[in-house]
C-alpha positions in Angstrom: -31.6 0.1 -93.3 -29.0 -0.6 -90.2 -25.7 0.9 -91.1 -22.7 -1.4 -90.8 -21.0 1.6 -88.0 -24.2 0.3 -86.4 -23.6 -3.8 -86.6 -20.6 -4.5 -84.2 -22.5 -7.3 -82.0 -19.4 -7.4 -79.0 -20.3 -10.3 -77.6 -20.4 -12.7 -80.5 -17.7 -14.3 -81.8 -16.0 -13.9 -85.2 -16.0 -16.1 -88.0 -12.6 -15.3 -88.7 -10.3 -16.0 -86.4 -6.4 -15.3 -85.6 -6.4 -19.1 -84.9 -7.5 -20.4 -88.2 -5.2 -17.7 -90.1 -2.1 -19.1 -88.3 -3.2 -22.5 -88.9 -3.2 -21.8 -92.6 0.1 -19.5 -92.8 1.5 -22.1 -91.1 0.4 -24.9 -93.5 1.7 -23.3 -96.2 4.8 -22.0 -95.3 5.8 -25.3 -93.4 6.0 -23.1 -89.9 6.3 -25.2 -87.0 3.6 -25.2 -84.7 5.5 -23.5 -81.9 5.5 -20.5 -79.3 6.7 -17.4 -79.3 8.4 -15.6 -76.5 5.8 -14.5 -73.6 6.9 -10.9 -74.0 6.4 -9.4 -77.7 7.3 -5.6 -78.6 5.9 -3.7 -80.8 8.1 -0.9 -82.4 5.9 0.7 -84.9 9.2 3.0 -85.8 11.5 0.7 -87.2 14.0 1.6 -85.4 14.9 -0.5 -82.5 14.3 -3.6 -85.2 17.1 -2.2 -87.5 19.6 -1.5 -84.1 19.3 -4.5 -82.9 19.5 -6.3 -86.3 22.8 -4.2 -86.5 24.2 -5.0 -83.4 23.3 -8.7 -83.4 21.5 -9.3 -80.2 18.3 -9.8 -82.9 17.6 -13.3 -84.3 14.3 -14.6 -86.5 11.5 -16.2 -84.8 10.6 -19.0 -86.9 7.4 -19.9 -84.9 6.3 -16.5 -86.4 3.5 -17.3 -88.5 2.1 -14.2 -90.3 1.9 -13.3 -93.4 3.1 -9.6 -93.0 5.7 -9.4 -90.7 8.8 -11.0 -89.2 9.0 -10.9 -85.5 12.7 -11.4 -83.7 13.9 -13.0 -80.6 16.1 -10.8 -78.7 18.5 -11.5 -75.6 20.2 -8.7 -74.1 21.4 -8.6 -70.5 19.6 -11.7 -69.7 16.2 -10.0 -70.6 14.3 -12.3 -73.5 11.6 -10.7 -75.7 10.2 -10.9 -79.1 10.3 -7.4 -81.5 8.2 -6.6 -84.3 8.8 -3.7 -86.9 6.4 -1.5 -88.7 3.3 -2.2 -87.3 1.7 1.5 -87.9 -1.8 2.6 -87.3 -4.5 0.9 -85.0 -5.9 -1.7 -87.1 -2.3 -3.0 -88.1 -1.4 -2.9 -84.7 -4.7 -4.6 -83.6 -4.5 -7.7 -86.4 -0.5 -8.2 -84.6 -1.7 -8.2 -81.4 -4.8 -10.8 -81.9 -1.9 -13.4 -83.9 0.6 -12.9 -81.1 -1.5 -13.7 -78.3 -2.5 -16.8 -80.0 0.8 -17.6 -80.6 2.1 -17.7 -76.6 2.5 -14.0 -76.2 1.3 -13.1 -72.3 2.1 -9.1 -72.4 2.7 -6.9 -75.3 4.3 -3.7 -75.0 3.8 -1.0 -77.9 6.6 1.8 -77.8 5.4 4.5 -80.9 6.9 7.7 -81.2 4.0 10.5 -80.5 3.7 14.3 -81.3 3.7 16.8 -78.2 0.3 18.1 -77.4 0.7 19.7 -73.9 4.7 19.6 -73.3 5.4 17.9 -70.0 6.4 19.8 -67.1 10.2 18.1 -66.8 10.3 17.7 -70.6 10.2 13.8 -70.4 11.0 11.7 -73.1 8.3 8.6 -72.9 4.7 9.0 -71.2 3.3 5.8 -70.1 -0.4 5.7 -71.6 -2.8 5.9 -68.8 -5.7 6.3 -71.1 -6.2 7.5 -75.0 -8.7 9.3 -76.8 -10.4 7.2 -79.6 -10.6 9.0 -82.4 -9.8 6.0 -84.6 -11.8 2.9 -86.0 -10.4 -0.3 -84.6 -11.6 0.1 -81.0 -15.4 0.8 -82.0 -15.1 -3.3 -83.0 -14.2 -4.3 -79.7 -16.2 -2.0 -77.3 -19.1 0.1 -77.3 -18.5 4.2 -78.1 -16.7 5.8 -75.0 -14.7 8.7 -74.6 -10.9 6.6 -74.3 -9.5 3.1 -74.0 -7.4 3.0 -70.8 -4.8 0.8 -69.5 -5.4 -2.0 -66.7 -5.5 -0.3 -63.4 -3.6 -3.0 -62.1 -0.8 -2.1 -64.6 -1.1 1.1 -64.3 -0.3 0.9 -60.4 2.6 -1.5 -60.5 4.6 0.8 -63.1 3.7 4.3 -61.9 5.1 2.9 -58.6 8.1 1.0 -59.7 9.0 4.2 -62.0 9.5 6.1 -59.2 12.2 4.3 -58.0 14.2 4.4 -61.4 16.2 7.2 -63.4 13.6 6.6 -66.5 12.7 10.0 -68.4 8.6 9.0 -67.8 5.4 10.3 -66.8 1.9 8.8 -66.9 -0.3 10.9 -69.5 -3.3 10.5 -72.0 -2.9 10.4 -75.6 -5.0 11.1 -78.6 -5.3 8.3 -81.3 -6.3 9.2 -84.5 -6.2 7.2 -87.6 -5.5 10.2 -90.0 -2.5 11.9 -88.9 -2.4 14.6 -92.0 -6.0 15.8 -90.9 -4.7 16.6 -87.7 -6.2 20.6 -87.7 -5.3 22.9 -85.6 -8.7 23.2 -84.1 -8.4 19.5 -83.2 -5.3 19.6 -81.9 -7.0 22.7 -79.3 -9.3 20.4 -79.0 -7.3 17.4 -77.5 -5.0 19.6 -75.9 -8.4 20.9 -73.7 -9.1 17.2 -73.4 -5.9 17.4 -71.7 -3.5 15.1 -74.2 0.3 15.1 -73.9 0.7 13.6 -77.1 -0.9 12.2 -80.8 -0.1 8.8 -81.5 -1.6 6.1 -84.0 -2.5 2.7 -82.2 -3.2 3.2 -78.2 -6.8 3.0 -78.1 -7.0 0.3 -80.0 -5.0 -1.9 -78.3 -6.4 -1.2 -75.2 -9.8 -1.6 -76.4 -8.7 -5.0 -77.2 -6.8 -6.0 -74.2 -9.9 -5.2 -72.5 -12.6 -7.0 -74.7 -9.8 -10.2 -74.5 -8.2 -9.9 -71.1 -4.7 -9.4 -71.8 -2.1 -7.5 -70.7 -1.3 -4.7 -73.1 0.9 -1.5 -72.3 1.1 1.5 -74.5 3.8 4.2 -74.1 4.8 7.6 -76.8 8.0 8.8 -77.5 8.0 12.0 -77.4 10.1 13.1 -80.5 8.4 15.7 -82.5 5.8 18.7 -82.7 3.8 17.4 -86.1 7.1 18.5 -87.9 5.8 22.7 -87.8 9.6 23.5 -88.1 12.8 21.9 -89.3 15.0 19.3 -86.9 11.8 17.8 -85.8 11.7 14.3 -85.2 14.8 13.7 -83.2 14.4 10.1 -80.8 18.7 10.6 -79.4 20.7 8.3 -79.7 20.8 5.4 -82.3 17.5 6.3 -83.1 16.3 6.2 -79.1 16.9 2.3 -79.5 19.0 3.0 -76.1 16.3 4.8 -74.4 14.2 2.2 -75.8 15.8 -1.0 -74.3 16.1 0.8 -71.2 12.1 1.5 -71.1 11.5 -1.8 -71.7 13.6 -3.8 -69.5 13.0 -1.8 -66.5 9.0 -2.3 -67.9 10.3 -6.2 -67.6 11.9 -6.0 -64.1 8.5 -4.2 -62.4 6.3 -6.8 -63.6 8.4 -9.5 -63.1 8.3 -8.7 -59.2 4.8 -8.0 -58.8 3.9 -11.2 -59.8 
């Protein structure tokens, strides 16, 4: 008998669609059919979404249609983008991702915070997510078994560049998603570390395992705040949470791709 690991068929479509859901959610909580805005952040945290909540640059999208989430509209310093709390662990992060780029999203931008593998050599607070390690489920339903899920290479070259030219505390580096972050042993940490991985984070190669089975433009980065909690004081993102640091990331993320294009 085939095993269901076995029965992922990638290029036939699914019954069940992001589409149809919305239609549906939509229908029955008398949601307009609208758009949201063209950039959506994900902020698997918590923390940006309660800062900006606080400090009232955050409104409720109400062409949000999912059952699970609010998204907000945010627009600060003449940057507009949409946020979205919460959204932990690949498959969450995955089901988001398929609703919002139905809903008029054109580039998604995941910011999670990530445990230090290999420490960076200037100590940098974010790494832009060059490629991931899959050690989770979600991206073995959108393409076939592979080593990691990497980012668009056209991506990938606009930002390193444009970094360069900023005061952003960044680095390019490869991460290792896992869906079980208490099993994460010490021989598989020696193990990712070898595989040379800054970090441990929850979503990455997922979403880039579906922004390459759909074509869209998905960018994954790790904040660096913690060392899987092995001594007290871990977990530390800076100020208000590193919502600062945050915004910053992002709208400089903004600005680069808004000139290459």
């Amino acid at each position: 008998m085939k095993l269901m690991r076995d029965n992922k068929y990638y290029n036939d479509s699914s019954v069940f669609t992001p589409e149809n859901l919305l239609r549906e959610a939509r229908r029955q909580m008398s949601i307009e059919n609208c758009k949201v805005p063209e950039v959506c952040v994900l902020d698997p945290d918590g923390d940006l979404v309660e800062y900006l909540l606080r400090t009232n640059p955050a409104t409720l999208n109400k062409c949000w249609a999912c059952y699970h989430t609010k998204l907000y509209d945010v627009l600060q310093d003449g940057v507009k983008f949409a946020v979205l709390g919460n959204a932990v662990g690949s498959s969450f992060a995955v089901l988001i991702a398929e609703q919002l780029f139905v809903s008029g999203c054109n580039l998604l931008i995941s910011i999670t915070s990530a445990g230090i593998i290999n420490p960076t050599k200037d100590n940098t607070k974010f790494i832009l997510i060059e490629q991931s390690l899959r050690d989770e489920g979600t991206s073995y339903h959108y393409l076939p078994p592979s080593d990691t899920s990497d980012i668009n290479s056209a991506l990938l070259h606009t930002l390193r560049a444009y970094y360069t030219t900023t005061d952003l505390s960044i680095e390019p580096g490869i991460s290792w998603t896992t869906d079980a972050p208490y099993r994460e042993t010490q021989a598989s940490i020696d193990d990712a570390r070898e595989l040379k991985a800054v970090c441990v984070e929850m979503e990455a190669a997922a979403l880039y395992a579906f922004a390459i089975a759909r074509s869209k433009d998905v960018i994954c980065f790790a904040h660096l705040t913690n060392t899987m909690a092995q001594s007290e004081g871990d977990f530390e993102k800076g100020e208000e949470m590193g919502s600062l640091d945050t915004l910053d990331l992002i709208h400089h993320t903004m600005k680069a791709l808004a000139k290459s294009r």
